[in-house]
BALOBA-1460 file (C-alpha; in Angstrom, 3 decimals):
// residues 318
<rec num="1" residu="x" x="-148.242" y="23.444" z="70.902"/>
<rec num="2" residu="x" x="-148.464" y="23.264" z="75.169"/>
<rec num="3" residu="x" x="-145.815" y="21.195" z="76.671"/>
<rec num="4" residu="x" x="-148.556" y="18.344" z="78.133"/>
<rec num="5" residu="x" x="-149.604" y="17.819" z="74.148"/>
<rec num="6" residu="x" x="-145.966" y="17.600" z="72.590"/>
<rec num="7" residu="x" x="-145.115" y="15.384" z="75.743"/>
<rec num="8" residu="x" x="-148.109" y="13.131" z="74.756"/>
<rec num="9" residu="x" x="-147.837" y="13.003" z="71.270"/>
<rec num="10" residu="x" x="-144.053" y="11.833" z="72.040"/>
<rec num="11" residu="x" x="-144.855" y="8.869" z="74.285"/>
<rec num="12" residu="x" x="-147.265" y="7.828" z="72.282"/>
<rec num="13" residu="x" x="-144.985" y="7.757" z="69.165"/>
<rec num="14" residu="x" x="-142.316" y="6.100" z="70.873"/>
<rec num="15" residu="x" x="-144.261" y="3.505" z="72.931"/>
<rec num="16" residu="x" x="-146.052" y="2.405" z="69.192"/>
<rec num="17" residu="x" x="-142.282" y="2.106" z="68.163"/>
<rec num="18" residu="x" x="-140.284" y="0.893" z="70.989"/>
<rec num="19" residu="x" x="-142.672" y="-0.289" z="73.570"/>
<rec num="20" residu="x" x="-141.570" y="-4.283" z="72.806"/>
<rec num="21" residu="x" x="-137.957" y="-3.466" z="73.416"/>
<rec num="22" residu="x" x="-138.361" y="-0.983" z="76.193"/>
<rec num="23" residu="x" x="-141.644" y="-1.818" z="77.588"/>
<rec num="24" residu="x" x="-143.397" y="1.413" z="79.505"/>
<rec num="25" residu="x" x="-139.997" y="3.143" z="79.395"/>
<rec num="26" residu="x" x="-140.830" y="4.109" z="75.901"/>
<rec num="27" residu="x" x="-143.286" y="6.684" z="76.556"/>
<rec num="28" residu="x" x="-141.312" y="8.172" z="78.879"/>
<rec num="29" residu="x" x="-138.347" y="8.146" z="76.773"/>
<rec num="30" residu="x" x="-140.383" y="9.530" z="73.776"/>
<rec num="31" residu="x" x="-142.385" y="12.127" z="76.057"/>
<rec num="32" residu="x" x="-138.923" y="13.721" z="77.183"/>
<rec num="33" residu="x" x="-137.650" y="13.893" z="73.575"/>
<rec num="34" residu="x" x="-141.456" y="15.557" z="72.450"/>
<rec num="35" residu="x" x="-140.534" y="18.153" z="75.211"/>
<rec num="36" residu="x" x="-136.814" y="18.894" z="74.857"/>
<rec num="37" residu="x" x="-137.297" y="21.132" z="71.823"/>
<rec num="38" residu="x" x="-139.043" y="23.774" z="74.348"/>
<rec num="39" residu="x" x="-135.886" y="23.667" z="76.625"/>
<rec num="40" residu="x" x="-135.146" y="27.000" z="74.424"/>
<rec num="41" residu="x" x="-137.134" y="28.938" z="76.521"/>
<rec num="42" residu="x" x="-134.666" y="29.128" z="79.076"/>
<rec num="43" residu="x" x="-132.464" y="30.885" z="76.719"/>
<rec num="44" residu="x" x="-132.683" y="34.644" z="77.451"/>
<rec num="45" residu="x" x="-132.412" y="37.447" z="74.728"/>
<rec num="46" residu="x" x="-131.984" y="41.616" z="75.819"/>
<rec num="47" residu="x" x="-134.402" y="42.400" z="73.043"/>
<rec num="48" residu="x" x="-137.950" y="41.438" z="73.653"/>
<rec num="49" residu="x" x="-138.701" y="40.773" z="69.703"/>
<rec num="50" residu="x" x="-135.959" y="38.400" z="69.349"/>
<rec num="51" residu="x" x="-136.673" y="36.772" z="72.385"/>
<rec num="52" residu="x" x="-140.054" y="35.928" z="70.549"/>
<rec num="53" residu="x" x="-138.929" y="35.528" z="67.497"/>
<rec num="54" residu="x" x="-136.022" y="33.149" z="67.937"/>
<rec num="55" residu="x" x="-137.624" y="31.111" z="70.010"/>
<rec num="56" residu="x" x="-138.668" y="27.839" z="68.207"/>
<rec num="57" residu="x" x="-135.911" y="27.903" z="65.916"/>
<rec num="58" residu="x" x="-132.629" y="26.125" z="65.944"/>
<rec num="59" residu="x" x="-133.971" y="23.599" z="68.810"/>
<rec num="60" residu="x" x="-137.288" y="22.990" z="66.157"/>
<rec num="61" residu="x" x="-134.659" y="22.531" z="63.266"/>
<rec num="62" residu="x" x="-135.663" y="18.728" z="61.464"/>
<rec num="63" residu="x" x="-132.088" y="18.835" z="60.348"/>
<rec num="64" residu="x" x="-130.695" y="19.465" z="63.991"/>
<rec num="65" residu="x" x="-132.835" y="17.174" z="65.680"/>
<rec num="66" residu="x" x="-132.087" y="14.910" z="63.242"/>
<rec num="67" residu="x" x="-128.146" y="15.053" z="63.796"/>
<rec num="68" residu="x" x="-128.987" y="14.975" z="68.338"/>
<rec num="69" residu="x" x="-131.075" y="11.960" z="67.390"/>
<rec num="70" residu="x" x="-127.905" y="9.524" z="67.916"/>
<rec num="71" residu="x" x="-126.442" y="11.626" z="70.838"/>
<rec num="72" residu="x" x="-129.453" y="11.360" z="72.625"/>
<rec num="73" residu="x" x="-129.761" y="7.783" z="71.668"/>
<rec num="74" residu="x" x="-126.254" y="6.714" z="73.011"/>
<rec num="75" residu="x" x="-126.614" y="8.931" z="76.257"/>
<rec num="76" residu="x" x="-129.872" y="6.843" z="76.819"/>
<rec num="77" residu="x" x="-128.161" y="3.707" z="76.596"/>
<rec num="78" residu="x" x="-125.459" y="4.945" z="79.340"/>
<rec num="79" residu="x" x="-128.452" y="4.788" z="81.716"/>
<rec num="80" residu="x" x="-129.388" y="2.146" z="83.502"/>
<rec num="81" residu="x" x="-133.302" y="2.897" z="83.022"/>
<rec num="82" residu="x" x="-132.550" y="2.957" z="79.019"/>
<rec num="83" residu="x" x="-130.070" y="0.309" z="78.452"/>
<rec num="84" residu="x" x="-131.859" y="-1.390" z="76.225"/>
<rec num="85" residu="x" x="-132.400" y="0.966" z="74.082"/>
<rec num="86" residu="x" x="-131.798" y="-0.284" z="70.454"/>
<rec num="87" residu="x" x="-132.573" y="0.681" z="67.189"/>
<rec num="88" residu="x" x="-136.404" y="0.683" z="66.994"/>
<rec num="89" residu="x" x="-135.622" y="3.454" z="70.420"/>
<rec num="90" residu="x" x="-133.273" y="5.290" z="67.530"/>
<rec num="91" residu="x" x="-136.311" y="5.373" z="65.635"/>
<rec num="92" residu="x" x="-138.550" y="6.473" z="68.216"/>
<rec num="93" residu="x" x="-136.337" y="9.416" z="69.475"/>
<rec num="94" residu="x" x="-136.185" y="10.401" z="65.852"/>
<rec num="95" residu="x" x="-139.651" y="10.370" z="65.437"/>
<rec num="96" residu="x" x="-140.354" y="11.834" z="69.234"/>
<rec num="97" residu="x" x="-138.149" y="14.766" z="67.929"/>
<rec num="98" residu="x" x="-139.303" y="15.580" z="64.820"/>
<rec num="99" residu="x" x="-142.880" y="15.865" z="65.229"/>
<rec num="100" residu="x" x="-142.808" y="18.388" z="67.841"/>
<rec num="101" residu="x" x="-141.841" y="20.944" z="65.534"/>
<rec num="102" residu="x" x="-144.298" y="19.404" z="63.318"/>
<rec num="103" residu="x" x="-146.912" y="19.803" z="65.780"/>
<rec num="104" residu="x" x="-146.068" y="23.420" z="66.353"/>
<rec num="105" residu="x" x="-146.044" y="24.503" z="62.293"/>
<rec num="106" residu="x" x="-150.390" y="23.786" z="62.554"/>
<rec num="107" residu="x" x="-150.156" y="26.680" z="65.117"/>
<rec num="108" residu="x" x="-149.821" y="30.346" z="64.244"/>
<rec num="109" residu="x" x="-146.788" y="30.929" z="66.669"/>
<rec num="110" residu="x" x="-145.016" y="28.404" z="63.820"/>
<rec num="111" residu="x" x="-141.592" y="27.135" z="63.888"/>
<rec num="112" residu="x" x="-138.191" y="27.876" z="61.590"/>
<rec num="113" residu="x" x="-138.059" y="23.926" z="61.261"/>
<rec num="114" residu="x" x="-136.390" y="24.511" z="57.924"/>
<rec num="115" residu="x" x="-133.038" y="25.701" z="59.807"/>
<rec num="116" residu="x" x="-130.171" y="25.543" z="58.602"/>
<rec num="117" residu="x" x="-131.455" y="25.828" z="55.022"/>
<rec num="118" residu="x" x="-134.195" y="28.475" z="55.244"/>
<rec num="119" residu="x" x="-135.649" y="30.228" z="58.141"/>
<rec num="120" residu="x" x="-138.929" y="30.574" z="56.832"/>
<rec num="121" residu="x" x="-141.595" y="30.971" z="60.028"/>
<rec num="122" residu="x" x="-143.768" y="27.962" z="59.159"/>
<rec num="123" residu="x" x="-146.937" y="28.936" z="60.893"/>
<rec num="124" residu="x" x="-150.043" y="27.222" z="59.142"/>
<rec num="125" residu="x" x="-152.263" y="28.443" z="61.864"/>
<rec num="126" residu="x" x="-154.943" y="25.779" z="61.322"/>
<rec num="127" residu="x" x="-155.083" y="24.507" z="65.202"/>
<rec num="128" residu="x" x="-154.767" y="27.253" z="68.307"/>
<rec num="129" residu="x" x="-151.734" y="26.537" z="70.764"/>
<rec num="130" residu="x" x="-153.989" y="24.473" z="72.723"/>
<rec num="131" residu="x" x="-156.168" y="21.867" z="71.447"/>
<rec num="132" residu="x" x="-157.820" y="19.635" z="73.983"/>
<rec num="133" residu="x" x="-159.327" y="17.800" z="70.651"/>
<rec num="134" residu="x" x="-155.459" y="17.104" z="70.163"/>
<rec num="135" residu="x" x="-154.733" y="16.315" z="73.593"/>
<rec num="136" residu="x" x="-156.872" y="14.358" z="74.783"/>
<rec num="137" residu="x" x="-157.209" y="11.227" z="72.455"/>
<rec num="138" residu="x" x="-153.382" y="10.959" z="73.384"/>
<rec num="139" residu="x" x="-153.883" y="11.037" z="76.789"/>
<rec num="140" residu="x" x="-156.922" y="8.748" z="77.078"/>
<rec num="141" residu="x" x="-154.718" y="6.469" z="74.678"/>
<rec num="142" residu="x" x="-152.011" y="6.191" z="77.193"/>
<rec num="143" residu="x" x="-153.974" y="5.944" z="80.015"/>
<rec num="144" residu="x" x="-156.202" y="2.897" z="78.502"/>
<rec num="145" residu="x" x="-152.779" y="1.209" z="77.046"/>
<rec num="146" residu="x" x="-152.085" y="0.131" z="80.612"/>
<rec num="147" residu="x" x="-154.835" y="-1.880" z="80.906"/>
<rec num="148" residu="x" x="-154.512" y="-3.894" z="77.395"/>
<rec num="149" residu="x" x="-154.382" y="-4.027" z="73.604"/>
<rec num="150" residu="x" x="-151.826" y="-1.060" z="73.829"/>
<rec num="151" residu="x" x="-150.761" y="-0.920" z="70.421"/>
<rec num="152" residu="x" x="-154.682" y="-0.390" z="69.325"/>
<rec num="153" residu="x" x="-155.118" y="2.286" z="71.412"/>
<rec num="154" residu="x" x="-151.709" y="4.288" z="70.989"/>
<rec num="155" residu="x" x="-152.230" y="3.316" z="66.990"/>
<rec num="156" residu="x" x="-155.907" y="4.464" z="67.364"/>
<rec num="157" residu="x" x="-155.198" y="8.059" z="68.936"/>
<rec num="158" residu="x" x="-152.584" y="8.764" z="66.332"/>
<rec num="159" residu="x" x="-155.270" y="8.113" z="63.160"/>
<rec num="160" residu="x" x="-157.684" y="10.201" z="65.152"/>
<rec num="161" residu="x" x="-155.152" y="13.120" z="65.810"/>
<rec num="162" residu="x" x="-153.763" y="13.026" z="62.417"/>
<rec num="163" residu="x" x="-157.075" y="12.799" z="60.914"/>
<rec num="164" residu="x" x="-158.025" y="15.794" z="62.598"/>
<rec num="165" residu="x" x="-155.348" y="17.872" z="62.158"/>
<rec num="166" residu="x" x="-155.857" y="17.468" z="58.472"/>
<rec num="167" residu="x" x="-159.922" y="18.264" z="58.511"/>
<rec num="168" residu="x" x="-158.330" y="21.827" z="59.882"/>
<rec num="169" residu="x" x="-156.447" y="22.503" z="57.313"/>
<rec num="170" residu="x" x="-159.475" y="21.542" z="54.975"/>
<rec num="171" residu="x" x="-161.860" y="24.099" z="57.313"/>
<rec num="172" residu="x" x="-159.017" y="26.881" z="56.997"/>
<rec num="173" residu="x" x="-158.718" y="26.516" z="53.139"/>
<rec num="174" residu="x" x="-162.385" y="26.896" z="52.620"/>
<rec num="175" residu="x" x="-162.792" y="29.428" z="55.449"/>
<rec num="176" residu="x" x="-160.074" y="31.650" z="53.008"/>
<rec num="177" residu="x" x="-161.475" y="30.597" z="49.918"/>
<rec num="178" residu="x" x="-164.784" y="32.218" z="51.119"/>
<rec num="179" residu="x" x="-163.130" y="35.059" z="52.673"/>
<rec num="180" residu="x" x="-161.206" y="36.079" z="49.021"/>
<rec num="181" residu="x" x="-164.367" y="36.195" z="47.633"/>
<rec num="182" residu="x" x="-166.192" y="38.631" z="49.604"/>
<rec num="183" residu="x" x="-162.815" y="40.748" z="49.555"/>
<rec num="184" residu="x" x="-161.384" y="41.038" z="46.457"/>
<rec num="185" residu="x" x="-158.338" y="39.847" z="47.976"/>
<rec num="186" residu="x" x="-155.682" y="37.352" z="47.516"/>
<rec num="187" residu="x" x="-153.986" y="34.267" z="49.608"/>
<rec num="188" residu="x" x="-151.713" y="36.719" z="50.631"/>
<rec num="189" residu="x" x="-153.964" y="39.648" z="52.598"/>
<rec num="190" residu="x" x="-156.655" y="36.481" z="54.551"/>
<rec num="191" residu="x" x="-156.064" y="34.711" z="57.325"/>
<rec num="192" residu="x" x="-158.022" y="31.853" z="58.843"/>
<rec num="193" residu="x" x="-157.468" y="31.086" z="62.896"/>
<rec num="194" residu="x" x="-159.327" y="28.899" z="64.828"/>
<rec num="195" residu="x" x="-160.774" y="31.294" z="68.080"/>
<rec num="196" residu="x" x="-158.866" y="30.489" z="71.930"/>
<rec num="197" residu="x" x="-160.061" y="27.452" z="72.900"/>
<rec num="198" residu="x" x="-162.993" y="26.324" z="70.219"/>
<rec num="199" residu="x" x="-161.946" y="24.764" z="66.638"/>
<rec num="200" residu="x" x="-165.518" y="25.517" z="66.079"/>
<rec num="201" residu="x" x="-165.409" y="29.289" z="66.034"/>
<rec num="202" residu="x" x="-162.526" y="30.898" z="63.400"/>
<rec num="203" residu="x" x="-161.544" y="34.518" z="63.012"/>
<rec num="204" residu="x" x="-160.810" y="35.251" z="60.054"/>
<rec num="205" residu="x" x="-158.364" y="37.948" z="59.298"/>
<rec num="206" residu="x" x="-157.874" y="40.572" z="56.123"/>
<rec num="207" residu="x" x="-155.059" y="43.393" z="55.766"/>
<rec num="208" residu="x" x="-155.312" y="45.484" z="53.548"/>
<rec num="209" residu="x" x="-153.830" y="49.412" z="52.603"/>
<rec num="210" residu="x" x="-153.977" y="51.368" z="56.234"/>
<rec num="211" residu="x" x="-156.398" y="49.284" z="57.526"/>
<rec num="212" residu="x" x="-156.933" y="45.631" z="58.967"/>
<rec num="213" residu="x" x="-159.975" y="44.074" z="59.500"/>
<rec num="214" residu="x" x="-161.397" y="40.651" z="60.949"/>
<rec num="215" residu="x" x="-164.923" y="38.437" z="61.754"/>
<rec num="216" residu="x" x="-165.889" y="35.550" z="63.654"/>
<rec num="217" residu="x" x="-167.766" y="32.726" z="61.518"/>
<rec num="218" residu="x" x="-168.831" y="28.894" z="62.532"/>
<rec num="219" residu="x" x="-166.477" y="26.683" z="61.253"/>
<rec num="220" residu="x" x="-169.144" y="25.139" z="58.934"/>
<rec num="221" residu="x" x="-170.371" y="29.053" z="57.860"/>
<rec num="222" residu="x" x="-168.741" y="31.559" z="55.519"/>
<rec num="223" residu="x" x="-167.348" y="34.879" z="55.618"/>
<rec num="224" residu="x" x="-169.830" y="37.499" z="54.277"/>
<rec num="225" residu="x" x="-169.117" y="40.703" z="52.876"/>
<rec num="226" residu="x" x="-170.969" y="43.056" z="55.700"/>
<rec num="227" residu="x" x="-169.468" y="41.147" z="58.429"/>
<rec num="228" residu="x" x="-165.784" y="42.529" z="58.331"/>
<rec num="229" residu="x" x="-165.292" y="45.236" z="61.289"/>
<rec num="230" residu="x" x="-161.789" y="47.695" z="60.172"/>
<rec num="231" residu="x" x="-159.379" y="48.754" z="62.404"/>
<rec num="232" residu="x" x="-157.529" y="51.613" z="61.136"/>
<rec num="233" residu="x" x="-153.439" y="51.630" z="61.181"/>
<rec num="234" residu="x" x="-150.655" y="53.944" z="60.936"/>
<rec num="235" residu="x" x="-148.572" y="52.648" z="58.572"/>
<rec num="236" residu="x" x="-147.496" y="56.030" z="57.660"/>
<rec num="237" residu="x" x="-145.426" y="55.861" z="60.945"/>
<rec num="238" residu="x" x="-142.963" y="53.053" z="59.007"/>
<rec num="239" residu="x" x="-141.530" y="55.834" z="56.900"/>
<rec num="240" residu="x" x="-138.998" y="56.405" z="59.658"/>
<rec num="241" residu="x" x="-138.668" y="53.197" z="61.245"/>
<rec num="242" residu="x" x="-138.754" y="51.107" z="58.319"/>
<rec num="243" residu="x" x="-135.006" y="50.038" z="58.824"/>
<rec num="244" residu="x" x="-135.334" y="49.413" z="62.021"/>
<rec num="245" residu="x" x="-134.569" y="45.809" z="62.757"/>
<rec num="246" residu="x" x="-137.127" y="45.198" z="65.594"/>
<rec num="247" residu="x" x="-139.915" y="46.224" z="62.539"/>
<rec num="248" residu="x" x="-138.201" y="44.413" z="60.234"/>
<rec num="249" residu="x" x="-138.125" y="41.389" z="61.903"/>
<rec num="250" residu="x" x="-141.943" y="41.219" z="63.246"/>
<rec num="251" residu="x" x="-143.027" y="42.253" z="59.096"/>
<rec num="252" residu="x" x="-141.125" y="38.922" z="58.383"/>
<rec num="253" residu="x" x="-142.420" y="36.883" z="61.508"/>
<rec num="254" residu="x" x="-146.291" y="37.543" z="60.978"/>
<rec num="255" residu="x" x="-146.200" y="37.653" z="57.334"/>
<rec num="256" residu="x" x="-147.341" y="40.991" z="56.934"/>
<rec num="257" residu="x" x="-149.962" y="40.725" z="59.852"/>
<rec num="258" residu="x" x="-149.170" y="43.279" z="62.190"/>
<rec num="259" residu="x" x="-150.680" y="46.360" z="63.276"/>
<rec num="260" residu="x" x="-148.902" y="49.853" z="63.677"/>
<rec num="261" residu="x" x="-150.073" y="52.346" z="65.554"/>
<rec num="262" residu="x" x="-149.144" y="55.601" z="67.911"/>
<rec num="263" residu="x" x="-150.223" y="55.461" z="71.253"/>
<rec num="264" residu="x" x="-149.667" y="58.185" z="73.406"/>
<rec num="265" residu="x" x="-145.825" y="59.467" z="72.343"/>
<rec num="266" residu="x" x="-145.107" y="55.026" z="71.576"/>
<rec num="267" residu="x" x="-145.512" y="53.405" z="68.294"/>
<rec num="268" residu="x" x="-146.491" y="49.928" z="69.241"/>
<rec num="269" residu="x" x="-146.379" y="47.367" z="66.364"/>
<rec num="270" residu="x" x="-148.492" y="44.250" z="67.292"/>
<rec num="271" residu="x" x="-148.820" y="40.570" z="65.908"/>
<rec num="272" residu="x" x="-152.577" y="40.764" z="65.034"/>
<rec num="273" residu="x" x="-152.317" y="36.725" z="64.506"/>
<rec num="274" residu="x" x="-152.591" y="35.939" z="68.265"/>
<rec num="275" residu="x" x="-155.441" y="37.837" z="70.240"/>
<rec num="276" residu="x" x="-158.446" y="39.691" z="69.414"/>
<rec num="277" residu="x" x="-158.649" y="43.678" z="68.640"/>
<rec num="278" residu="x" x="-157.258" y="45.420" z="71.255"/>
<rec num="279" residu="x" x="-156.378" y="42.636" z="73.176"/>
<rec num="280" residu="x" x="-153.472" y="41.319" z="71.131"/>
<rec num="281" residu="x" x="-150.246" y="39.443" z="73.208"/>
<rec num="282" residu="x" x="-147.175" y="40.434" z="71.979"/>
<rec num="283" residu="x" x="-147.590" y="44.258" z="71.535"/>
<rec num="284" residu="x" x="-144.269" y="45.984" z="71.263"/>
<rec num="285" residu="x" x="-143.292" y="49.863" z="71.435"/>
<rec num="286" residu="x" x="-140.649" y="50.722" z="68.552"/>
<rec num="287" residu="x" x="-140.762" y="53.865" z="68.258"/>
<rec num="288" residu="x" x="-141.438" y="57.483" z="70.015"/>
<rec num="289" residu="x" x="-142.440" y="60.304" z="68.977"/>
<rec num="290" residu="x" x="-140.087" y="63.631" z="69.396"/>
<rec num="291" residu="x" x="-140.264" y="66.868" z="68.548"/>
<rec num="292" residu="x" x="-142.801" y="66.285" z="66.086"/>
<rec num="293" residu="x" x="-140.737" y="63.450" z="64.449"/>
<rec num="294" residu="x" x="-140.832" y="59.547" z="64.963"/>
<rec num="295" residu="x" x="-137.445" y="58.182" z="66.000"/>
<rec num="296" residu="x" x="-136.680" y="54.262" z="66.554"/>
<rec num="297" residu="x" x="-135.907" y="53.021" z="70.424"/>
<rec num="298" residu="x" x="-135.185" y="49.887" z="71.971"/>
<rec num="299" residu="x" x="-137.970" y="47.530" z="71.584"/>
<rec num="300" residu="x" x="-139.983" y="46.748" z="74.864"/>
<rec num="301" residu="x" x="-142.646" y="44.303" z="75.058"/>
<rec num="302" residu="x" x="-146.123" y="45.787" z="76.634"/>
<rec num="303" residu="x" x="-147.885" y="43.608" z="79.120"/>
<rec num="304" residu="x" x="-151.059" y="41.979" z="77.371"/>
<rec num="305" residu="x" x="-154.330" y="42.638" z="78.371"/>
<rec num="306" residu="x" x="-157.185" y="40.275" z="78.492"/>
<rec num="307" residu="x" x="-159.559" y="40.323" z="76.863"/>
<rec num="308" residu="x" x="-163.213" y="41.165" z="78.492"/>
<rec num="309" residu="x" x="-166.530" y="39.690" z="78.235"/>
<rec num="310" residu="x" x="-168.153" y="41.585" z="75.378"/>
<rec num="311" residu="x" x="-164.779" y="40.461" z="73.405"/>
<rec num="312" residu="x" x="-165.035" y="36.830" z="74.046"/>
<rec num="313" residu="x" x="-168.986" y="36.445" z="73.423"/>
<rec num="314" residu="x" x="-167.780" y="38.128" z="70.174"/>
<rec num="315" residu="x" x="-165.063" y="35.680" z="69.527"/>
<rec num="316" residu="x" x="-166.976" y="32.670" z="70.957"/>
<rec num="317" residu="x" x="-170.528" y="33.448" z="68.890"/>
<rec num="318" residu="x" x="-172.305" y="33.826" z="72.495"/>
């Protein structure tokens, strides 16, 4: 999720752990451990897809963070401003750590938080990337802990967080359940996502053979059978790139929700998962037509567009 929520949902953790040892120094202790994670970002990659790809891995690893726990815990101590740090601050930079890839598997980004044992993309996809519903109860927690009965509030805004990151997942399995009904699908081909910016609008996604297709329903509503719109693809066009890694690798990444199609003399391939149709934000040319034949080239990234009006009241229920 955003930086400002992970950074929350850190101090929050650690000040309900360590706030009688540490005092306010907690939270600030736990909201630079919720953040570190993201410090990958400043790693840079020459392909475009593995710069996406890659990012959220090693850094979002439980085991990894789990083994920097104790650095981080004995270069706290070395400060003065952490000194005290004992073991209930152990705990809470444990605990600061590991929930921010946590956090991040409810989104549809994901993390490889299984790392070193499996690099699975755990992307649940039940909350978008920024949740104010999330955000907010920790941030009106903190800021009301200053003025008394901290430990009820912090406690407080992680039931209410935690309880509502579970009624997602209940709203996505239904939303799917629904949605394999009207198509004749499986778990496999649907998708539910909550819409940019409003849990209570979902789009719910279906692939199927050469075509991919989506709708917008109320999170309390149900997919119906005349409401899909299809998108045609090209997946005829992975006959000659099929090997190539950059395809390979974004099949993996969305689970087999991508788009393929040519523009122009570019085959783009495009993460359907994040965006609306036409409007998606990582689009990425693979291949180029020549001659008559496809041939792979070095992926590039295409700028995304947003999205306009018409799209939004579509995705919004305006």
């Amino acid at each position: 999720m955003d930086s400002i929520t992970q950074a929350a949902f850190g101090a929050v953790v650690a000040q309900c752990i360590a706030g009688r040892e540490l005092g306010p120094r907690a939270a600030l202790l736990g909201a630079a451990c919720g953040t570190l994670p993201d410090l990958d970002v400043v790693i840079s990659y020459a392909d475009p897809v593995a710069q996406m790809t890659y990012h959220r891995t090693w850094s979002h690893s439980l085991f990894w963070l789990s083994v920097a726990t104790p650095v981080v815990w004995l270069l706290a101590r070395w400060t003065v401003f952490w000194r005290k740090a004992g073991r209930m601050a152990l705990l809470a930079i444990w605990l600061s750590f590991i929930t921010h890839p946590v956090l991040d598997a409810f989104t549809v980004y994901g993390t490889q938080m299984l790392l070193p044992f499996s690099d699975y993309p755990v992307s649940i996809g039940s909350v978008f990337i920024i949740d104010l519903l999330v955000t907010l109860p920790l941030l009106a927690a903190l800021i009301a802990a200053r003025k008394g009965q901290r430990t009820l509030w912090l406690q407080g805004s992680l039931v209410i967080v935690s309880a509502y990151l579970m009624l997602t997942l209940v709203v996505q399995q239904r939303l799917e359940t629904g949605a394999i009904k009207t198509t004749g699908g499986n778990a496999a081909s649907i998708k539910a996502i909550p819409a940019a910016f409003n849990p209570l609008r979902w789009r719910l996604l279906w692939v199927r053979d050469g075509q991919h297709c989506d709708q917008f329903v109320a999170a309390t509503g149900t997919a119906t059978a005349d409401g899909w719109q299809c998108y045609r693809q090209q997946r005829e066009l992975l006959a000659s790139l099929s090997a190539h890694w950059p395809v390979e690798r974004m099949q993996w990444f969305t689970h087999g929700f991508y788009a393929i199609n040519q523009v122009g003399g570019d085959v783009v391939l495009s993460d359907i998962r994040m965006g609306v149709e036409g409007f998606y934000i990582f689009r990425f040319v693979v291949g180029h037509e020549e001659q008559g034949s496809i041939v792979a080239v070095q992926a590039r990234q295409l700028p995304p567009r947003r999205p306009g009006w018409n799209d939004m009241q579509r995705a919004w229920g305006l």
